[in-house]
Every structure is written in structure tokens, then in C-alpha cells.
C-alpha positions in Angstrom: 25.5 3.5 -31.5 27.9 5.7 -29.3 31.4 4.4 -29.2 32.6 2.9 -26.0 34.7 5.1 -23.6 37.3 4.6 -20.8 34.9 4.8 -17.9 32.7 2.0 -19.8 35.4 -0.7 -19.1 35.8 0.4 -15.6 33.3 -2.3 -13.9 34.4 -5.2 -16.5 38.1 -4.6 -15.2 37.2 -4.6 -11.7 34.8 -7.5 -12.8 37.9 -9.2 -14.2 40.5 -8.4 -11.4 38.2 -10.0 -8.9 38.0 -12.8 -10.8 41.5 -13.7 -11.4 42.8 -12.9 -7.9 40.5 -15.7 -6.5 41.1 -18.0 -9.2 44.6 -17.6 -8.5 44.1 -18.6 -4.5 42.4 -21.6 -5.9 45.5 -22.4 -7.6 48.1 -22.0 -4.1 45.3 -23.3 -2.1 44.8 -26.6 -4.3 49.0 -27.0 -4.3 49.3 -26.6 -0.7 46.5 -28.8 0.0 47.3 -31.5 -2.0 50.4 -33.0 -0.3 48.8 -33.2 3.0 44.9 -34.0 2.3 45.9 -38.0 2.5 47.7 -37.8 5.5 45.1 -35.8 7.1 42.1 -37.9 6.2 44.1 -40.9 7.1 45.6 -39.9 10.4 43.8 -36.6 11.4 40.3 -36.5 10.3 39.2 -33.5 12.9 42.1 -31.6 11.1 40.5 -32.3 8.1 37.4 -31.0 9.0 39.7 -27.8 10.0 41.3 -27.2 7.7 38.1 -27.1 5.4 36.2 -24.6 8.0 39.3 -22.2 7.9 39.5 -22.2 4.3 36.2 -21.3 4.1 36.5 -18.7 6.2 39.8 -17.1 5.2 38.4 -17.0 2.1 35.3 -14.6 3.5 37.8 -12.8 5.2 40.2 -11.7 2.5 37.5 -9.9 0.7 37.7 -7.5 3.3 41.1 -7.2 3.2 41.1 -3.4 1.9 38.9 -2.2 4.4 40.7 -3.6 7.5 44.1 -4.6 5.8 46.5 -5.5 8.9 44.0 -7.4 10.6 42.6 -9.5 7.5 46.1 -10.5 7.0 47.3 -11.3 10.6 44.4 -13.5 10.9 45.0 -15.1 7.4 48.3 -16.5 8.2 47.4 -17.3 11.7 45.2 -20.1 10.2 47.5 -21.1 7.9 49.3 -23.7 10.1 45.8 -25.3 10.7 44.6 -24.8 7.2 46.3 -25.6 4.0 43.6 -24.3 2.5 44.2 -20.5 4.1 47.5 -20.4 2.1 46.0 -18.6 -1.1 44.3 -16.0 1.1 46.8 -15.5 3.2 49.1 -14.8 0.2 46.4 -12.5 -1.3 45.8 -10.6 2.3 50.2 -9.9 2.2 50.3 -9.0 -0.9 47.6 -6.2 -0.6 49.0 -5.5 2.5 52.7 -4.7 1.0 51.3 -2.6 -1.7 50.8 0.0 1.6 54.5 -0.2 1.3 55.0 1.0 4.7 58.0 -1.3 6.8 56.6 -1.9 9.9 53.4 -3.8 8.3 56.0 -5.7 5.6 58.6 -6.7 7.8 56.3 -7.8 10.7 53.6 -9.5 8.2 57.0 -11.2 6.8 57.9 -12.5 9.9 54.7 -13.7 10.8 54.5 -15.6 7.4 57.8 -17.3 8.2 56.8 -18.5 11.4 53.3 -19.3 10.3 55.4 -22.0 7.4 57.5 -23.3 10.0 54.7 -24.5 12.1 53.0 -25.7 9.3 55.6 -28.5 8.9 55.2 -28.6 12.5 51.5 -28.9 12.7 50.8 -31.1 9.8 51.0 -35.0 9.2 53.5 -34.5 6.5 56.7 -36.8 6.1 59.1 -34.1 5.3 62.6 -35.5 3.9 63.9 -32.6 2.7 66.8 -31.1 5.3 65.5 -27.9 7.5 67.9 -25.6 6.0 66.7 -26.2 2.5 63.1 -25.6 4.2 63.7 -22.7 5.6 65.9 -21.3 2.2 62.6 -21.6 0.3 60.2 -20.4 2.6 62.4 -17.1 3.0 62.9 -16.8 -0.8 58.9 -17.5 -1.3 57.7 -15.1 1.5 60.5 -12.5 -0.3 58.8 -12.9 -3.1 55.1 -12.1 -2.5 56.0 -9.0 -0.6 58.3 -8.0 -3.0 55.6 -8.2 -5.7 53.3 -6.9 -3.3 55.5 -4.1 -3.0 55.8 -3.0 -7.0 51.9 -3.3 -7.5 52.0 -1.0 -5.0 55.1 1.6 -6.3 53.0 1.0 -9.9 49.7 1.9 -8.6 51.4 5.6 -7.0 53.0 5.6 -10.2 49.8 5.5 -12.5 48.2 7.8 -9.6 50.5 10.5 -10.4 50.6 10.1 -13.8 47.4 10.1 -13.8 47.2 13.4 -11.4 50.0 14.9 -13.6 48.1 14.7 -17.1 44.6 15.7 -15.3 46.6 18.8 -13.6 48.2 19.6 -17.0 44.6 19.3 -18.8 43.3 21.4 -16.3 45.8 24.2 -17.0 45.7 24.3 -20.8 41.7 24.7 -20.1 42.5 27.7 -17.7 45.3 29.1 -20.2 42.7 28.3 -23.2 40.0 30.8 -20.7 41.9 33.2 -20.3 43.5 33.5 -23.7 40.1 34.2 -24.6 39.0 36.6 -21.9 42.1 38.4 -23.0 41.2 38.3 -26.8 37.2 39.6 -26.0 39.8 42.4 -23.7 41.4 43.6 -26.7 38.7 43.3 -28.8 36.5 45.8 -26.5 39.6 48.2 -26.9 40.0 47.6 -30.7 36.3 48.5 -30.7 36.8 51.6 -28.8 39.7 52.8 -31.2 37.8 51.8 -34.4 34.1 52.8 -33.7 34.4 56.0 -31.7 36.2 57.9 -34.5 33.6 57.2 -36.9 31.0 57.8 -34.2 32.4 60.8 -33.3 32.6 62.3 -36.7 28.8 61.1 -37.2 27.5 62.9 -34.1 29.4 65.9 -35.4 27.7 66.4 -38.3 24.8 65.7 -37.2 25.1 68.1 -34.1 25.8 70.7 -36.5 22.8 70.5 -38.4 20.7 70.8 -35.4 21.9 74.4 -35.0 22.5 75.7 -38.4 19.5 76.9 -39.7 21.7 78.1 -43.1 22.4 75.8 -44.7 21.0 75.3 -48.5 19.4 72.4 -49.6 22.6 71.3 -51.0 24.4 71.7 -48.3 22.1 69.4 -46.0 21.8 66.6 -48.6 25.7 67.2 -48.4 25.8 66.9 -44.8 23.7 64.4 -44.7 25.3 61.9 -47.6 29.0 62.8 -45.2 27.0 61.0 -42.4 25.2 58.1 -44.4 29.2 57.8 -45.6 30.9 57.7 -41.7 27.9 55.6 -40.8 28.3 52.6 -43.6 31.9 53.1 -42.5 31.3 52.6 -38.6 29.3 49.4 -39.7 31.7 47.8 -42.1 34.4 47.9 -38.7 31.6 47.0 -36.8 31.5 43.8 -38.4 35.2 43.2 -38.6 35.5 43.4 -35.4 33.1 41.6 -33.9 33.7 38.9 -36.7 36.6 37.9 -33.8 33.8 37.2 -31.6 31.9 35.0 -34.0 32.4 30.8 -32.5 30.6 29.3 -35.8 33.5 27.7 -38.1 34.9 30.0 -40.6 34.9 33.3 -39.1 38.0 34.9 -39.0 39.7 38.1 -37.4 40.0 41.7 -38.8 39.5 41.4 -42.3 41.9 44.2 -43.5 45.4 44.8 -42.4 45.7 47.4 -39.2 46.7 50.8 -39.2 50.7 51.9 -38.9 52.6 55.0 -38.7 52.3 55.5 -42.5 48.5 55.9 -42.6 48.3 58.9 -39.8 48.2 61.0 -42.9 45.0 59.7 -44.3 43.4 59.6 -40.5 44.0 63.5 -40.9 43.0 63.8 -43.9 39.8 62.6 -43.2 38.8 64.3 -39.9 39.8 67.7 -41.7 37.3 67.1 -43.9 34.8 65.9 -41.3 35.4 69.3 -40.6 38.0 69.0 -37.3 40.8 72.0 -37.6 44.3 69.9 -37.1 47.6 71.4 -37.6 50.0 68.2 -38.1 53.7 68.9 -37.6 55.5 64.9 -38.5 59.3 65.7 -37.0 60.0 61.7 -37.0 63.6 61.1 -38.6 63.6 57.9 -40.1 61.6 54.7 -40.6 59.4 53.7 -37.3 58.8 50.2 -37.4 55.0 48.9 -37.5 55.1 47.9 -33.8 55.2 51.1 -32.5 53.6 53.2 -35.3 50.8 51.0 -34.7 50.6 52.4 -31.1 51.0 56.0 -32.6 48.5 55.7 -34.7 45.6 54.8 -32.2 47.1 57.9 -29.9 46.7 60.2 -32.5 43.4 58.7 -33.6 41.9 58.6 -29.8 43.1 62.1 -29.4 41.4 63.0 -32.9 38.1 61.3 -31.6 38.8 63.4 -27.6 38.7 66.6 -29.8 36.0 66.1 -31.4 33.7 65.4 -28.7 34.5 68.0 -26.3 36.1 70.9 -28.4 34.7 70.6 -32.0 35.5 73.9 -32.4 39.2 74.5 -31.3 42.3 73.6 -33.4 44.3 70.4 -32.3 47.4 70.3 -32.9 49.4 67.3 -33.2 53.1 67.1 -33.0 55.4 64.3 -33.9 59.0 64.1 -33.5 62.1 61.4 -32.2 64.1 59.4 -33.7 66.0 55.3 -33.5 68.0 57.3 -30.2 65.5 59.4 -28.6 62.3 57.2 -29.2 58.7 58.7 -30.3 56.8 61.7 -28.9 53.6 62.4 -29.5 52.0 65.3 -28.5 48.1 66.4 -28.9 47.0 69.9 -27.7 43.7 71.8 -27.9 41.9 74.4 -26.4 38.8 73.7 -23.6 35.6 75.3 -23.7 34.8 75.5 -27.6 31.8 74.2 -29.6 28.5 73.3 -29.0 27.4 70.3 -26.2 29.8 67.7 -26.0 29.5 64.2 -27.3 29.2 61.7 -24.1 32.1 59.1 -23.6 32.8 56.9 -21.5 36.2 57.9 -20.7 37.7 54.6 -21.5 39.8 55.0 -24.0 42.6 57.0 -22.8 43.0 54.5 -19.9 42.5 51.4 -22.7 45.6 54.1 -24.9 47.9 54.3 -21.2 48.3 50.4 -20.7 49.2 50.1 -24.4 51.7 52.4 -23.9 53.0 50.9 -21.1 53.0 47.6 -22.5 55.1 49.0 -25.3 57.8 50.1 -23.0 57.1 53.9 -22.9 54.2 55.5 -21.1 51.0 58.3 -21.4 50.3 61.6 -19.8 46.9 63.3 -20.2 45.1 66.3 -18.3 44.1 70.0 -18.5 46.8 72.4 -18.7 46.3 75.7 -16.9 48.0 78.8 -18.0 48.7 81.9 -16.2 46.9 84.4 -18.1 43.0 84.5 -17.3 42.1 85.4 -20.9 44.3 82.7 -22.8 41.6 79.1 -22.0 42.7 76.0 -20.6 44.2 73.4 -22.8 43.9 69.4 -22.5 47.1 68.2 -23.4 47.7 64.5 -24.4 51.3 63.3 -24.0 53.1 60.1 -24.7 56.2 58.6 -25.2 57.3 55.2 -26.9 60.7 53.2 -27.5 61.7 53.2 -31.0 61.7 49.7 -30.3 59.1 48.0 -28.8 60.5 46.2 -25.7 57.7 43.5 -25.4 56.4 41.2 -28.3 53.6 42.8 -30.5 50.2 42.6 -29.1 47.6 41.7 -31.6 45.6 44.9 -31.9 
């Protein structure tokens, strides 16, 4: 059986609030009626008989009270010097009327109150002996308080409201932060994809490019060929799934499994796309230690601008050059000739833009584009250019 909720107990409250509100005009209806019942039946009976019908009445009336609230309570206390009776819905019609808190409506439904008590006395066959002063004192201090309990229902009641707005504002924000935290995270996983897969990919469709035009090769050299991209494609799967393992909801899966890539592994990156078979001359001019931050940033330039040369200029040379230093920051530059090798690999052309806000974000910034020189004979050259703080001016990004 489902456990109860807060929206349950919303018709038993109601249920309950209606019940003791009435209950509680019985109560100032019986004590206001009681002195004066005898008197009436002895000396008044046709004010008897009023009394009675304007009870009855009042009390229809001041269920309506919070649809028409000034009128319900005017009329209330206009039959209260008639009707002792009236005196419990009167006092439920200004209370609900105070809780508007707005002055006008309090002072003038206090004023009427006051002069409705007075000509009760008035009205009545009571034999009053009490002085008028002391009269009056307590019908002031008893009008006082009802509207000034009217009053802090009513300050409680905008009280819970905004709390009540405040927390449901507040829950709505952490769901949009919560959103977008994950639209960001899918974001940076589609780059991290980008940077993992399309190097491998690139190297694959390499290889196997070049067996579609060399016609000879030994059989040695194709089952070599081919075990290279049997290697490169177990490889491209094993990131696959790390990468997407982010993506899994089920309980239990977890981020990248292995640590990410720094400064101190660009050796290995080209170490391996030599032997893929890319030409790279690497010239590392860096003086001293670059922190992880940044060298983490370096390493996806370098290994974008790998994955670039390899699917539009297999053929040419890239070189990469590295220099800067704690003062002068990090450069990285990646040059290499157009126009070289056989058809080019398609891209989508996303990951130098994806490689230019992660720059940016790092404080420094990324320059790409064809370089033109002046001699016809010497062939255009697509130059990739960036530059990064040795110290990363915003917090890491998860990458």
C-alpha cells in the first residue's frame, strides 16, 4: 500500500478547518445568547423569534464570506444588534475580512463592530449594571482583538505563500541547473568523442585507403596492414565505450575509465601516428614543467591537428613545434603542405571549432587556415596556431 503524501491530507484539513471555525461560532453565539434569551422570551417574544431567523441566516451567509468578503461582513454585524445569535458569524466574517489586511476594510469593519455592540445594549432587554465606560473599554479591546488576529492569520498565510513560492522557485532552479549540467556534460562528451575516436578513425581509414591502391604489397605485408587496422579498430572501440559509458543512466556506470591525456604523453601520440605511417617532425622547445591543465589542452591540439593531416594530406610532412615557457605561455604550432595523398577522408569540420572554444576557455586562443606563399611552385600550407597561458585562468573543465 502506497504511503500517504502531502496532497492526500489536503481535503481532511479543509474538512477539519471548516469544522472547527463553525464549532467555534457555536461557542460566541451560545455566550452571547445566553444572557439575554430570558429576557427576550419574557418581555420580547417577536425579538425572539428574530433573533433566531437572523442567526439562521448569518450563519448561511458567512459561508460565502470569501467570495463576497466586505459585504458578508457588513451584513453580519448589521444583524448583530437584533440577533445575539449573529455574533459568532459576525466575528468569523471580520476576521476573514482582516486577513485582506488592507486599512480601509479593517478600520471601517472595526468601527462598524463598535457601533453594532453599542446598540446591542441599546437594542436588547438586558439589565446592564456595569458603568458605560467599562462597556465601552471591553468592547474596544474585544473588537481589537479579533482584527488583530484576523490580521496575523492573514500576515502567516503571505508568509507560508512565499515560503512556499520561494522553495518551489528554488526547486525549480536546481531542476534547470540539474538540465543543463547535463546538456553540458552530453556537450563535452560529443567533443571528447571527437578528440578520442577521430584519431583512431583516421589512422584506420589510412591504412585501409592505402591498400586500395597498392597493388605491391606481399602477402606479408597485407596480413601486416591488415592486423595494424584490426589493432586501431579494437582501439577505437575500447574508447568508444569509455566514453559513452558517461552516457550510460543504469546505476554503476561511471566516467572515463582511464586517466586523460597531458603534456607528457604527446610523445607517445607521435610515436604512434609515425608508425601508422604519418611523417611528423616534432620540435618540444617547452622550458619547464607545464602543469596538467593546460598540457591537457596541448595534447588534444596536437592530436586534432595529427588526425587534420591525416585526412587531407597523408602524404605531406607535419611539423609540429612546441615552445614557451612559465613567462611567455605555450605555443603550438602545426604546419603541413596542401594537395598531397590520395582522396581525403570526410570530416565534419567540427573539431577545430570544438579545439577554438577550449582554447578560449583556457584563457589563450586558436588560429587555423591555408597559408599562401609567394612562389607558384612552393604549395599552400594549412597552418594550425594556438596559444595558451601557462596557467590556466579558468577552473579545469572535465575533458
Amino acid at each position: 500500500m502506497d504511503e500517504p503524501t502531502p496532497d492526500d491530507y489536503q481535503p481532511r484539513l479543509r474538512w477539519y478547518g471548516h469544522v472547527w471555525r463553525y464549532a467555534l461560532m457555536l461557542v460566541i453565539s451560545v455566550l452571547v445568547w445566553s444572557p439575554a434569551v430570558d429576557e427576550q422570551v419574557d418581555q420580547v417574544p417577536l425579538l425572539f423569534w428574530v433573533d433566531v431567523v437572523l442567526g439562521v441566516v448569518s450563519y448561511v451567509l458567512v459561508a460565502y464570506r470569501r467570495r463576497w468578503p466586505v459585504p458578508i461582513a457588513i451584513a453580519t454585524v448589521l444583524m448583530t444588534p437584533f440577533s445575539s445569535i449573529a455574533a459568532g458569524p459576525a466575528t468569523l466574517a471580520t476576521v476573514s475580512l482582516a486577513t485582506r489586511r488592507r486599512w480601509w476594510q479593517v478600520i471601517g469593519i472595526g468601527v462598524l463592530n463598535l457601533l453594532g455592540g453599542f446598540a446591542y445594549y441599546w437594542v436588547q432587554p438586558m439589565h446592564d449594571t456595569d458603568p458605560w465606560w467599562l462597556t465601552a473599554t471591553v468592547s474596544v479591546a474585544v473588537c481589537a482583538a479579533i482584527l488583530a488576529w484576523g490580521m496575523f492569520i492573514g500576515s502567516r498565510r503571505e508568509l507560508i505563500w512565499t515560503l512556499r513560492q520561494r522553495a518551489e522557485t528554488a526547486e525549480a532552479e536546481r531542476d534547470l541547473r540539474a538540465t543543463q549540467a547535463r546538456s553540458n556534460e552530453r556537450a563535452r562528451i560529443a567533443r571528447e568523442m571527437h578528440d578520442v575516436l577521430a584519431h583512431r578513425i583516421s589512422q584506420i581509414s589510412m591504412h585501409a585507403g592505402a591498400l586500395t591502391y597498392r597493388e605491391d604489397l606481399s602477402a606479408d605485408e597485407m596480413r601486416s596492414s591488415v592486423t595494424v587496422i584490426q589493432a586501431k579498430a579494437h582501439e577505437a572501440l575500447r574508447d568508444l565505450r569509455e566514453v559513452l559509458g558517461v552516457l550510460r543512466e543504469v546505476e554503476g556506470a561511471g566516467p572515463l575509465t582511464g586517466p586523460q591525456p597531458t603534456y607528457g604523453d604527446l610523445g607517445v601520440l607521435v610515436d604512434d601516428a609515425r608508425a601508422a605511417g604519418t611523417a611528423i617532425e616534432y620540435d618540444d622547445q617547452v622550458v619547464g614543467e607545464l602543469p596538467d591543465i593546460v598540457g591537457r589542452t596541448v595534447y588534444r591540439i596536437v592530436q586534432e591537428g595529427i588526425t587534420n593531416a591525416t585526412k587531407h594530406a597523408r602524404a605531406a610532412t607535419l611539423r609540429v613545434t612546441l615552445s614557451g615557457s612559465p613567462a611567455d605561455g605555450v605555443d603550438v604550432v602545426l604546419r603541413n603542405a596542401l594537395g598531397f595523398g590520395p582522396t581525403r577522408t570526410p570530416g565534419a569540420g567540427l573539431g577545430l571549432v570544438g579545439l577554438t572554444e577550449r582554447a578560449e576557455l583556457r584563457g589563450g586562443w586558436l588560429t587555423y587556415g591555408i597559408e599562401h606563399s609567394a612562389d607558384p611552385a612552393t604549395p599552400e600550407t594549412f597552418v594550425l596556431h594556438a596559444w595558451l597561458p601557462w596557467a590556466a585562468e579558468q577552473e579545469e573543465i572535465p575533458s
